[in-house]
N, C-alpha and C positions, 0 to 999 in steps of 0.2 A: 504493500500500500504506500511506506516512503517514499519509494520509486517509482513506482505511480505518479502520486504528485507532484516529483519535482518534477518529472516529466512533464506534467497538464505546464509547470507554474510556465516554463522555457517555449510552449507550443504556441504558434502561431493563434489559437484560438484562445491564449489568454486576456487578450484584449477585450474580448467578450466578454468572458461570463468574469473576470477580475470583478466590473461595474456591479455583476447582479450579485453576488458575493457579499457587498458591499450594504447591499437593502438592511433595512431598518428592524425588516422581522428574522431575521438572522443570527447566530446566537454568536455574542462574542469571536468566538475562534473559527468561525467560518470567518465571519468580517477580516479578521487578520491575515487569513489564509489569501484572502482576495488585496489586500492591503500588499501584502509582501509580494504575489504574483505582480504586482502592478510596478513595484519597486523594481524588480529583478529584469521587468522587462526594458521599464525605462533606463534602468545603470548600464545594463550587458546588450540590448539589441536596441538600441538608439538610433542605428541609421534606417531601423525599420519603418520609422514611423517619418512621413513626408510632411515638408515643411508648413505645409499647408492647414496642417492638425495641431502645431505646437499653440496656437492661439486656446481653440478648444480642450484641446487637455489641459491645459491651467485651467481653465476656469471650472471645468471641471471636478481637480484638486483641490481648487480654494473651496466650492459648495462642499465638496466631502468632507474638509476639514473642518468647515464651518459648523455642520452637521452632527461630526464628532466631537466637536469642542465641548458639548457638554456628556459625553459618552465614554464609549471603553477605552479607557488610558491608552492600553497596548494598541490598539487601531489607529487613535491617533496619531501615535508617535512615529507608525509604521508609513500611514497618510503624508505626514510631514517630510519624512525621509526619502516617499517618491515624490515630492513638491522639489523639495531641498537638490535631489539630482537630476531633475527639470532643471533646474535653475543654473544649476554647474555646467549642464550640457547645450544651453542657449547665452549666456554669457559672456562675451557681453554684445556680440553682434545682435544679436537674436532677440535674447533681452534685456536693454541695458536699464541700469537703474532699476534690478530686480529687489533689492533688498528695499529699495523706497517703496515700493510696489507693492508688497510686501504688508509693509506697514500701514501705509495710506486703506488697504482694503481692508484690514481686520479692525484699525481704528473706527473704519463709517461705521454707523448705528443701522442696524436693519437683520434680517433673518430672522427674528425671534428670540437671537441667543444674547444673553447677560452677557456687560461689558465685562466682570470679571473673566467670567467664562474663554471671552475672544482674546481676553489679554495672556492668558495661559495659555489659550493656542498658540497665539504670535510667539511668544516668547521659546516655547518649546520649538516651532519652527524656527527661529533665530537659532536656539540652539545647537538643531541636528545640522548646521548648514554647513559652519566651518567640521563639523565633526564629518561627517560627508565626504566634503573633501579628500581631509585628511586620508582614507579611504578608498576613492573612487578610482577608478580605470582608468581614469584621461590618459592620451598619451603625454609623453613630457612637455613638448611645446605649448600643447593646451595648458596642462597643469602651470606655469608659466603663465600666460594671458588668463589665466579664471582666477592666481592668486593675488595680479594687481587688480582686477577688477572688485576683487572681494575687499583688497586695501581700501579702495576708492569709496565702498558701502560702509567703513565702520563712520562715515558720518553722518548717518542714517540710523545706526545702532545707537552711537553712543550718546546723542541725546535723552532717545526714549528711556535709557538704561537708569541713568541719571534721576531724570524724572520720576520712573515707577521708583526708586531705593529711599528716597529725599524726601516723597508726599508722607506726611504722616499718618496719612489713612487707608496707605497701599496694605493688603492681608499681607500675615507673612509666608505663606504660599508663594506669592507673587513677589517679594524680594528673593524668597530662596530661587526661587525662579531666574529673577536679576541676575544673580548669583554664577549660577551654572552658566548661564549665556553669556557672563564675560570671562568664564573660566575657558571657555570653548571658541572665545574670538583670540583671548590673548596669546593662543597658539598660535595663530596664523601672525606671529611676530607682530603683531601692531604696537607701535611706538612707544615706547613706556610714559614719553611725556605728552601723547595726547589721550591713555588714559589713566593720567595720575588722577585728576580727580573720581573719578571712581574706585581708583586703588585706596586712598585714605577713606571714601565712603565704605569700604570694606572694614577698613581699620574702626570704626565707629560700630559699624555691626558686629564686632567679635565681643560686644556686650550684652547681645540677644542669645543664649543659651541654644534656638529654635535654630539663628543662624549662623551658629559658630563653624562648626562643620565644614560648609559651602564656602562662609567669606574665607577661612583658613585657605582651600583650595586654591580659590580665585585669585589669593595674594602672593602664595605660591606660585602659581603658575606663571603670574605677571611678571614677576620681579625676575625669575631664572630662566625667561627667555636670553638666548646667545646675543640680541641684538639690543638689552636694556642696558647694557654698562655705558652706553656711549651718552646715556644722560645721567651726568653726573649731577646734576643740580636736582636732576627729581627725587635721585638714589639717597642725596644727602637730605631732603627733608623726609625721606623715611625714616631714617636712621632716628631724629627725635619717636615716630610712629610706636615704633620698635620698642625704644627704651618704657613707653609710653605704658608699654604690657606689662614691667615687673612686678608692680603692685597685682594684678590681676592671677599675674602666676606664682606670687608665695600665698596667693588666698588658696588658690586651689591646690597648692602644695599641702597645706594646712589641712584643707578640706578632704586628700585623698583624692582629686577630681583626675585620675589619670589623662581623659580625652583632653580636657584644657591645657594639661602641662605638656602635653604630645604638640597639640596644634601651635599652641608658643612658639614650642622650642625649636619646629618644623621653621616659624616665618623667621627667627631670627638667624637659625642656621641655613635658610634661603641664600638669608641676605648676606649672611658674610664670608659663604663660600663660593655665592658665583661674583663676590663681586672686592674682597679680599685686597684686591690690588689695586681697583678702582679707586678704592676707600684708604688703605695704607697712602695712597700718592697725595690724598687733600691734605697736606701737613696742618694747614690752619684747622683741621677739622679730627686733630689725631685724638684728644679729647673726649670725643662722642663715639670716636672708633673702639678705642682702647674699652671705653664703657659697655659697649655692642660683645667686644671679647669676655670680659669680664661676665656678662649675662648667661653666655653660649656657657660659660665656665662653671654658672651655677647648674645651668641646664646638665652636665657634666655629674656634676655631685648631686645632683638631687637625691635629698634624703629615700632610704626605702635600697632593698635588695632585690637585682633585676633580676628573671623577668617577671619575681611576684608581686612585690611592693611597689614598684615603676618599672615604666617599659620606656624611658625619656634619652637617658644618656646615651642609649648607643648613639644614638642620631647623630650624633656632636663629633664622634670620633673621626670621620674624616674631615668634618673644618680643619681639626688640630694641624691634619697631615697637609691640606691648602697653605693653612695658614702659613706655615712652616717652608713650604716652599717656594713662595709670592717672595717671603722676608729673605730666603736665602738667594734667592733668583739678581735682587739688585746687585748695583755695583759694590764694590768694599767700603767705598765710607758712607755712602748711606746704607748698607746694611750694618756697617756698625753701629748708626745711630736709634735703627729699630732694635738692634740685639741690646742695645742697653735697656731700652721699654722692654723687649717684649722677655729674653730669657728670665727674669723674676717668674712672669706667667708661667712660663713653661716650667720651671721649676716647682710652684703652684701646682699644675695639674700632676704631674706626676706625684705629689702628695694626695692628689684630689681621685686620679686611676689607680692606686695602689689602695685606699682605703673603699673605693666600689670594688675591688677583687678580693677583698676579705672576705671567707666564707660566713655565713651566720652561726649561732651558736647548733651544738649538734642538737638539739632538741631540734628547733627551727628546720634545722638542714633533715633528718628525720621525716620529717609531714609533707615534706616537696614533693612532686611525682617527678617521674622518671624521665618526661619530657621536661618539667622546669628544671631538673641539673642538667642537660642535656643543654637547655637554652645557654643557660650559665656558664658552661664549660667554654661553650663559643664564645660565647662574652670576655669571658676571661683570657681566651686565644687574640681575639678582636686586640683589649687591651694591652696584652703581650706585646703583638703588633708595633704599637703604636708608642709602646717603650722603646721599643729599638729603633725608632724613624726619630723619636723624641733624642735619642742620644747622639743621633749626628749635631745638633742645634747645641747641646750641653756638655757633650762630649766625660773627659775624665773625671768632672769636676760633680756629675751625676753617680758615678759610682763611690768615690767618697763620700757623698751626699746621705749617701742608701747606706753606707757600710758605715757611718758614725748613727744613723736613727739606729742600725743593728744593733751594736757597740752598746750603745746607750741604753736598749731594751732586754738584753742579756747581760748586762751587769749590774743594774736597776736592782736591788736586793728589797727596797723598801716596799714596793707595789708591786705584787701577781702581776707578772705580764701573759696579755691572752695568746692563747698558741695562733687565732689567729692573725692576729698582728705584726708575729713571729714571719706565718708564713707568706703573708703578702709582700714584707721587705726581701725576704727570698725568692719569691718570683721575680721579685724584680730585675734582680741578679740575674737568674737564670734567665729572663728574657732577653734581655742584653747580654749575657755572653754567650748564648744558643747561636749568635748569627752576627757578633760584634768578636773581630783579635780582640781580646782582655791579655794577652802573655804581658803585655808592657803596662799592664797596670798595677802599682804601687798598692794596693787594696787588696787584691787578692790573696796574697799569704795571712792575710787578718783573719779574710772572710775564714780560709779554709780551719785557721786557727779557731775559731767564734763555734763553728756548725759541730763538732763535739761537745759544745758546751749547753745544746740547744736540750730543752727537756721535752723528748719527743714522743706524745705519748696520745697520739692521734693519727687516725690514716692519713687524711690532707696532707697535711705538716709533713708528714714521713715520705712521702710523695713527690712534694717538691723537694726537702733534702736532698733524695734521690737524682732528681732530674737535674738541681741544681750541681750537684756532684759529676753526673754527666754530662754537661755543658761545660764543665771546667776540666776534662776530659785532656785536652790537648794542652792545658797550663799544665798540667799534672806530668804530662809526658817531658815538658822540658824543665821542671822542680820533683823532682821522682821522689827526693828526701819528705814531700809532704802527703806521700802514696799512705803510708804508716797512721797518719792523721783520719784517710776516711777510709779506705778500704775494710778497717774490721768494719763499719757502718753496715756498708753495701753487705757481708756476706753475711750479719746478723740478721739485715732485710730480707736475703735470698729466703730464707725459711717463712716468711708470711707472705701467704696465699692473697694477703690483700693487697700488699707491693709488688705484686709479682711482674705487672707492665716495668713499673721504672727502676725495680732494681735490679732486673735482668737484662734491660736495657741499658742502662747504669754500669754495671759491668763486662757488657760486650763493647760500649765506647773505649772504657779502661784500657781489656785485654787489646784492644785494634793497635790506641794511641799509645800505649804506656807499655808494651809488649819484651820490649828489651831491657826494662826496668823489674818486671816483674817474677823470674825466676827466685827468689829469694822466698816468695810467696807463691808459688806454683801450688806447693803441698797443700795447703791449705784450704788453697781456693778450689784445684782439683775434688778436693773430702767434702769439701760444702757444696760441689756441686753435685755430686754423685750423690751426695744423700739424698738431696733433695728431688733428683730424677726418680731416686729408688722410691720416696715416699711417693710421689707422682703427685708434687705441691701447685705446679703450675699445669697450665691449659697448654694445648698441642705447639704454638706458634711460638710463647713462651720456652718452650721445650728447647724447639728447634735455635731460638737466637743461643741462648744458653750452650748449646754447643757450637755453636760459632764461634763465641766468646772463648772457649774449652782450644778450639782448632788454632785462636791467633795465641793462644798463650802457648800452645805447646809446639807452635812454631820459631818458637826465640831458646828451647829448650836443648841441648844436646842430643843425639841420636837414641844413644841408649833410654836417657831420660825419657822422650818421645815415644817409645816402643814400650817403656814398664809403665807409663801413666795410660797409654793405648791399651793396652793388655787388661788393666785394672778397669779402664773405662768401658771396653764393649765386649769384653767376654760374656757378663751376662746377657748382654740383649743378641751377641751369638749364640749363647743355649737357648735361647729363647725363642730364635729364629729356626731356631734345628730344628725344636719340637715341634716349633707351628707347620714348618715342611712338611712334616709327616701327617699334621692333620686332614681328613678332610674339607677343603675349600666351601667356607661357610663366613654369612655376612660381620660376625664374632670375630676371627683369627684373622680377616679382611683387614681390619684397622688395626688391629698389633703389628702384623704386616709392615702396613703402611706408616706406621707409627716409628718402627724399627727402624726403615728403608730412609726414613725421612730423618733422622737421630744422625745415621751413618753419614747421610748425604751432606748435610751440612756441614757435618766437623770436617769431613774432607773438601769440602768449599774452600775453610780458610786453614787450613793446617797442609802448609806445603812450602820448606824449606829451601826451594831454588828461590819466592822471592826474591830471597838476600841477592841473589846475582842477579837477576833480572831488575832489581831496582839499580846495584851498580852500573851494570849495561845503561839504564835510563841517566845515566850521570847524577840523579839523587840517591848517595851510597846510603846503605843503614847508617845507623851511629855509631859514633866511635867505640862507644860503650858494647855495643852487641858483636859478641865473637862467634864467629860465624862458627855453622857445627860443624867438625869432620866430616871427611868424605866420605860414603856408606850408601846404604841402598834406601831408597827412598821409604820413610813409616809408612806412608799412603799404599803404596804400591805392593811392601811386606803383609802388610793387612791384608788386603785387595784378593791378591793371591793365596793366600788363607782362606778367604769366603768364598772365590768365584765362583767353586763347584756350587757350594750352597745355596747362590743366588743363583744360579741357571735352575738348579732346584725349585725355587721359588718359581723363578720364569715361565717352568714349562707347566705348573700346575695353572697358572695365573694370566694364560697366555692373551684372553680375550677378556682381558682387565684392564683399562687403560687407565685406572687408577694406580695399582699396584704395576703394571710396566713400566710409568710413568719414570723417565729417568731425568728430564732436565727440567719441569716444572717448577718442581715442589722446590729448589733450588738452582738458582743461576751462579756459576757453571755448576755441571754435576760432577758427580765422582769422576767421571770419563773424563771431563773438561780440566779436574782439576790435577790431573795426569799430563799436562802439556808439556812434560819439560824437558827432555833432551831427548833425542829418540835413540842413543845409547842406553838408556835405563834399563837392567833387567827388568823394572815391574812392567815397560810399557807391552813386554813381549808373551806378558802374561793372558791378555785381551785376546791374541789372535787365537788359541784355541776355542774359545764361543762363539768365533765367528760363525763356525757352523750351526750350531745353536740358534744363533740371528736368523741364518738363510732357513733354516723349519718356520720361524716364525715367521718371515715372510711370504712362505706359498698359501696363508689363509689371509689373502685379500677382504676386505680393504684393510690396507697396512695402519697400525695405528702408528697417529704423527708424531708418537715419543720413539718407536723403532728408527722414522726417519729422521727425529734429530739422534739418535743414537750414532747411525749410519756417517749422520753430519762429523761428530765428532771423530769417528774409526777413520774419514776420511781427511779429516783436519790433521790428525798422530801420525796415521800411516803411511799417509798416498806418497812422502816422499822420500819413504824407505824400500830401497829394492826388495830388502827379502821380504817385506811384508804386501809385494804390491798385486801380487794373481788375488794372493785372499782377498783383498781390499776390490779387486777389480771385478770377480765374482760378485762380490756383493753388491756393488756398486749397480752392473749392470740386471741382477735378480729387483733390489730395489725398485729401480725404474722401470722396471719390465709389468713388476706387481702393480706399481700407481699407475703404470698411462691404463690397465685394466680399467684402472677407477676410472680415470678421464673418460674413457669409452661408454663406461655405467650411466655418467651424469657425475660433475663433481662438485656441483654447487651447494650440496649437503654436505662435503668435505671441507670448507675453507681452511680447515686449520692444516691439513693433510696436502692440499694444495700449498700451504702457503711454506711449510716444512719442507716441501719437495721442492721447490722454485731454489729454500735455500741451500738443500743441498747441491744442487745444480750448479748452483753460484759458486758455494765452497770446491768443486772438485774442478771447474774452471778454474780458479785460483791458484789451487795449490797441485794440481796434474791433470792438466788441458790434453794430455795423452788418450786420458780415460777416453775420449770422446772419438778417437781411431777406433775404437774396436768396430767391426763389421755388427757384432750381434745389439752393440746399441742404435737404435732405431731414432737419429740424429733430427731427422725431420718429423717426427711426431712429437718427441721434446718442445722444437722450438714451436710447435703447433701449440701446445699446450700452454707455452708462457703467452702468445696472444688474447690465449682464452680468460686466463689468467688476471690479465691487466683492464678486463670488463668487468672484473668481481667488483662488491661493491664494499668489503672488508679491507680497508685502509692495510692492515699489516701485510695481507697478501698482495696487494696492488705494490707496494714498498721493494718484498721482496722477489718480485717478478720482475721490475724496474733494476735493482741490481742483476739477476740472472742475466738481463740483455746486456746492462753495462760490463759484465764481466765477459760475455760470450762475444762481442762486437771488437773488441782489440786480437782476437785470435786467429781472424779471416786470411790471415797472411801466413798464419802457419797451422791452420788446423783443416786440412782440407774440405772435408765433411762439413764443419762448421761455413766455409766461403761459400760452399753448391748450396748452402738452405739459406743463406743468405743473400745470396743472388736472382736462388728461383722467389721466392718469399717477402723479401725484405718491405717491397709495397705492403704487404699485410701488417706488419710491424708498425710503418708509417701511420698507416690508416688506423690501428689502434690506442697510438699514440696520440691522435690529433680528436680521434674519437672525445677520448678524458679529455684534452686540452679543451675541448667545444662546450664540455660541460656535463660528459659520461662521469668525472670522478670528480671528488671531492677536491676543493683549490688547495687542499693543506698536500696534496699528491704534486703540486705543479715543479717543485722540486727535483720530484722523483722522474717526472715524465723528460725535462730540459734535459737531464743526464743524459736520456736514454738520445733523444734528439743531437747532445752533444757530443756524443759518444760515435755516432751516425757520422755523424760531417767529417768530423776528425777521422776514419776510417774507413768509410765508401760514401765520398766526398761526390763523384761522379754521380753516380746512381743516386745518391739524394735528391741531388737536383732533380733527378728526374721521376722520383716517386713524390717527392714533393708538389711537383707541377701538376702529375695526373690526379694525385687525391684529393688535393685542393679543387679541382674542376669541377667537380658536380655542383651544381646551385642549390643552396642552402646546408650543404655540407661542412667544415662539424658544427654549423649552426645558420638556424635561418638569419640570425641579428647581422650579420657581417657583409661586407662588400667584397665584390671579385678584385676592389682595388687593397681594400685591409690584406686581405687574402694573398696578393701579390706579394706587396710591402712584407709582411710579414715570412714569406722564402725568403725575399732578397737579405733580409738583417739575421736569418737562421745564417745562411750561406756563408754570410760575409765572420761569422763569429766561430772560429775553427781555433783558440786560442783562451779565448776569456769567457768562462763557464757561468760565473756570473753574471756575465751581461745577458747569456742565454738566459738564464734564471729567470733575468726581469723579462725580458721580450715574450718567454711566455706568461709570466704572470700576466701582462698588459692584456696580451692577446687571449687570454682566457677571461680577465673581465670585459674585453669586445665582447667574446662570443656571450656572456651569459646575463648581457644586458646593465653591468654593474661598474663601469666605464667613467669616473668622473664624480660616483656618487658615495655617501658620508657612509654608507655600512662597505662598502669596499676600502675604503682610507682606512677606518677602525680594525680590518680584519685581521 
């Protein structure tokens, strides 16, 4: 039946029966139905209707409206909105002086209907008009000539507006009415200074309760249009306006009146953030400004804990960051003249943001629901924020600041200090040094000094200790002498279940940074962490950092050390894993599995002792301090070797589990990955006995896409090792052999499997472009398939299809096979290419597409040209918006750019906002 109807509303025959629709004896939602039919036809099929009719159908509209003026709201409003796109679509040739028109006929007295009644109509029609617009289909040029003609109409509006707000005997119906119609003109940029006077009439109405709401909007929206700073003199008699409110908003602070302190706090942080620099430059006027900040500031602190007691403060928090960067923006001595006004302020709010991020008392915090600490938490991230944007403006002189209120609150013997006040000067800390160098700041061996002394006897509290402790993470690393200080902290935290986020997290920052420091405390930390796996204290992901943290520490350890702390560490979840092999496969031993697999994977993530040479290779050596281990066989790889029978074990029971398969998800790189290091290593030559193992698992198609990043990795180790390279090449070509199966199936329900395969294509290009000789690889249904590939509509797969081609397109010169599928082919390629560039794929791809296009020129320079020319030909190919001359221009700047990758870059960006209509306009700038 919906389908139906929209069908009737678009049919030629709506013209008809829209009117009978419309009758009197009709019940509401018929009316509407005929209402919106009549809209749809006049917005979307406009050229239907011959010139000769545009007379009679207004008049038409106006008796309708007239009709409904005293009737169902929703009819009329709907009545109004085909008037209103009448109007846009005759405008101004057709009908000029529609808005006088407008008015002049619902003013006369006649029809029967009450003047209130026709004034509510008018009004409403004034309304929907600029809103319409806003809206409507015109093409650009139009939209262009209907928005100065609608300029030319507010002098037609803004008397009558005037008039109805002013009389004192206008209903308030009919001011709120006011209201909205100059909320909905002041978008179409009308002049700030031709409607001030109604903007302070707004200011008078925010003392009608009825019309707070509305005038709030109205003043809004007038004042933060882009084009009202350019009056300054009307900007600057708001600003008394403004001040004008604070009596009104400590009554309703008083009162609890949340809506009023919302709407306030809305018009004064209107005005001083779109307008901040406008106001900062009237020096003679710094005065009312500073007082305007000062207001926002209260707005800031308002009494009450968000988001139960007030919902007001947030609003304010980005003036702060405006503010902040108008003042930082001048030149140096007039910015030094505002840093002397204004850094007190800002030293202020950061008194003023630190005591709204105090939690309330735990009773209080107790009663909250799950959604208001929820709110809170962001809130307090918000604030966070905004401490650290705050310390560019105040720099070292803020952390002192914070770490003498500490000082002063921790050695304070005479008064109970509250834990939360404790831990709000701690965030604060930790917000600024989460994302601020602190190593060179003077303060910090205080703070770390101070935080044993804290009496921690709260979750919160304990919480940010924690975090705060891991933000300071990397000072710790180069002061190691104050490791002693918090680490027993952290591993006292390990053991409760309610710190389990930040003090697991807290001590995998540790072990990363402070790695070559901490052998002295290996034993320790190793016991406290093992215990607390065995108790099974934390949640799974917890688990898993926890051994990360376990892998960087026991990579700073000597070999032996390495192998008796491994040994102690996963023997038992090696029994553990023995037993579960032998079970039968059930959804219980499923997640211990997975649990196990996942334990192992991570410590071998970060536990792999070539680092050390791999970061000298990068010219950043370890530290002096870290002695690198003797020479020996790799812990990872000794392990490895130990279990692999057991995990093919596991493999073959679990084969059509891509959970429990799963080998690089659950951690990037994986155990496989984290095996990259010499390909002299006896452990790496431990892998090629499963190969065969692999190749069983892949004759049961469709391959799952952790076998093919498996494959990815065997092929990254081995491919450029002779004696590893038949096995590596069996697989390689069995792999591929199994997926194009898929491709053949349909492989649009594989994206992820597609998008694995493209990379492994990519990787054996890379590292043995030989692979791609063999006779039994089937070279042209490959490159078939990364065409197909580069339609998906899956961003990662599009990504890495774009690299397959960039790696396969430099080897035409020496990969034979590779040059005949590029030759017979390569137009396909083109044509997919330009496809997405038209506006087949997302613009965040245009990157990936220019490569591929770059990569083209640079290589078969010749033949570009000439797939270029043909694929471009078709009309309206890869987009109807473009000319045969864009279309030109845009070869000839491909052609000519066979050097500078970037410039490709832009030429397609540009040419993808040609094609997708977004050329010149404010959401393409933003994107």
């Amino acid at each position: 039946a919906q389908k139906w109807l929209m069908q009737a509303q678009v049919s030629p025959q709506a013209w008809q029966f829209c009117w009978a629709l419309l009758s009197p004896d009709k019940v509401p939602e018929i009316q509407y139905f005929g209402a919106s039919a009549l809209h749809t036809k006049i917005s979307r099929y406009w050229s239907d209707i011959p010139t000769d009719q545009y007379e009679s159908l207004k008049s038409q509209l106006f008796s309708q409206i007239a009709c409904f003026s005293s009737g169902s709201k929703m009819v009329l409003t709907r009545l109004c909105v085909a008037l209103a796109s009448l109007a846009l679509n005759t405008m101004p040739e057709a009908w000029p002086g529609a808005v006088a028109e407008m008015v002049r006929v619902f003013q006369e007295e006649g029809g029967g209907v009450d003047g209130r009644a026709r004034c509510l109509a008018l009004l409403e029609l004034l309304t929907v008009l600029p809103e319409e617009f806003q809206t409507s289909r015109l093409p650009q040029y139009r939209k262009g000539q209907v928005r100065g003609a609608l300029g030319r109409e507010w002098g037609s509006v803004c008397p009558l507006l005037q008039q109805l707000l002013r009389r004192a005997d206008s209903p308030g119906a009919v001011k709120a009415r006011v209201l909205r119609c100059l909320s909905s003109w002041v978008l179409l940029d009308v002049p700030l200074n031709e409607s001030e006077g109604l903007v302070h009439d707004c200011f008078s109405a925010l003392s009608d309760p009825e019309l707070f709401d509305t005038a709030v909007e109205a003043i809004v929206n007038a004042i933060s249009q882009p084009d009202s700073q350019r009056y300054v003199n009307t900007l600057l008699k708001l600003v008394p306006r403004v001040l004008a409110l604070q009596d009104q908003l400590r009554e309703a602070v008083q009162n609890g009146d949340m809506e009023t302190c919302h709407g306030i706090c809305r018009i004064a942080v209107t005005l001083g953030e779109n307008h901040s620099r406008t106001l900062l430059e009237q020096v003679d006027h710094w005065q009312s400004f500073l007082a305007l900040v000062n207001m926002i500031m209260f707005c800031t602190g308002i009494p009450g804990h968000y988001p139960v007691n007030e919902t007001t403060s947030s609003l304010t928090l980005t003036f702060w960051y405006t503010l902040q960067d108008e003042i930082m923006s001048f030149e140096s001595d007039k910015q030094a003249v505002y840093l002397q006004v204004y850094r007190p302020v800002y030293f202020q709010l950061v008194d003023v943001l630190l005591h709204k991020a105090q939690f309330p008392s735990d009773h209080e915090y107790a009663s909250w629901s799950s959604d208001e600490k929820e709110q809170f938490r962001i809130y307090r991230v918000d604030i966070s924020d905004t401490l650290m944007y705050v310390y560019e403006m105040l720099g070292a002189e803020l952390l002192s600041n914070l770490y003498d209120k500490l000082g002063r609150l921790l050695t304070n013997t005479e008064q109970p200090t509250s834990w939360q006040h404790t831990e709000a000067l701690l965030y604060g800390f930790q917000s600024i040094a989460e994302t601020i160098d602190v190593n060179y700041s003077d303060v910090i061996p205080g703070l770390i000094g101070l935080i044993p002394r804290i009496s921690i006897n709260n979750v919160q509290l304990a919480d940010t200790v924690m975090f705060t402790i891991g933000a300071l993470a990397e000072w710790l690393a180069d002061h190691p002498v104050m490791l002693s200080s918090v680490l027993p902290l952290v591993l006292q935290a390990l053991g409760n279940p309610d710190l389990s986020v930040s003090s697991v997290s807290t001590l995998k920052k540790i072990c990363r940074e402070c790695k070559y420091d901490l052998p002295p405390y290996a034993t320790n930390i190793v016991a406290v962490s093992q215990e607390v796996l065995i108790k099974q204290i934390h949640k799974t992901s917890q688990c898993m950092w926890l051994m990360q943290a376990l892998g960087f520490l026991l990579s700073a350890l000597p070999v032996e050390d390495i192998l008796r702390n491994l040994h102690s560490l996963i023997t038992p979840y090696i029994q553990q894993l023995e037993k579960l092999a032998d079970e039968t496969p059930n959804p219980s031993n499923k997640l211990a599995i997975i649990h196990i697999l996942g334990l192992l994977s991570n410590l071998f993530t970060t536990l792999d002792i070539s680092k050390q040479d791999d970061e000298s290779a990068d010219g950043s050596a370890p530290p002096v301090k870290a002695t690198p281990p003797p020479p020996g066989p790799n812990p990872v790889v000794v392990v490895l070797q130990q279990v692999f029978a057991l995990i093919q074990k596991v493999l073959s029971k679990w084969l059509n589990d891509s959970q429990v398969v799963e080998v690089r998800r659950h951690a990037e790189p994986s155990p496989v990955s984290s095996l990259c290091l010499r390909p002299t290593h006896l452990g790496l030559r431990c892998f090629t006995g499963g190969l065969c193992h692999l190749r069983e698992i892949c004759e049961d198609p469709p391959l799952p896409s952790d076998l093919l990043n498996c494959s990815f990795q065997m092929v990254h180790i081995f491919a450029s090792e002779t004696d590893h390279f038949p096995p590596i090449k069996a697989l390689f070509e069995l792999v591929t052999s199994v997926t194009l199966s898929v491709f053949q199936q349909g492989p649009r329900d594989h994206p992820d499997i597609v998008d694995s395969f493209m990379q492994l294509q990519a990787q054996a290009l890379k590292r043995k472009p030989d692979l791609f000789l063999s006779e039994s690889l089937d070279v042209k249904a490959v490159f078939h398939c990364g065409i197909l590939s580069l339609k998906f509509p899956e961003a990662p797969t599009v990504k890495s299809t774009c690299l397959f081609f960039t790696e396969l397109l430099p080897h035409c010169s020496d990969v034979p096979p590779l040059a005949r599928v590029v030759q017979e082919d390569g137009k396909l390629l083109v044509q997919a290419v330009l496809e997405g560039i038209g506006g087949g794929a997302s613009r965040s791809l245009m990157d990936q597409f220019a490569e591929v296009l770059f990569s083209l020129n640079k290589h078969c320079f010749s033949l570009l040209a000439v797939w270029l020319k043909e694929a471009l030909q078709p009309p309206g190919f890869p987009s109807s918006r473009i000319t045969t001359e864009q279309k030109d221009n845009f070869s000839q700047q491909i052609l000519r750019e066979r050097v500078n990758k970037r410039r490709v870059k832009d030429i397609v960006k540009e040419f993808t906002l040609l094609c997708r209509g977004l050329h010149g306009t404010e959401y393409a700038a933003e994107y």
